[in-house]
Steps between C-alpha positions, in 0.01 A plus 500: 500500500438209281616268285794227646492751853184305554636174547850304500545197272834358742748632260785668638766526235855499590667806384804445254866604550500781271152628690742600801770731254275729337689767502810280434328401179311727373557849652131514664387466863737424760655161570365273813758523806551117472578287218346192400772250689358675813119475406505112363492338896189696609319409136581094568425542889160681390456224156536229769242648769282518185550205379615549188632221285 
């Protein structure tokens, strides 16, 4: 292992919409089993635990 598995520089990136309907889009992968309405309360609940501004 090496490079950025070494260490974590407190970046978690939201994932887009369009990151949930792969397959929707693009014909690759499969598509998450939620959409992004369903995803957005957990990423402000967690962005607010962090402290993100």
């Amino acid at each position: 292992m090496g490079g950025t598995t070494w260490y974590w520089v407190a970046q978690a990136w939201r994932l887009v919409p369009g990151a949930l309907r792969i397959m929707s889009l693009y014909d690759v992968a499969v598509d998450w089993p939620m959409t992004f309405e369903e995803l957005d309360p957990f990423y402000q609940e967690a962005e607010q635990i962090w402290g993100i501004h």
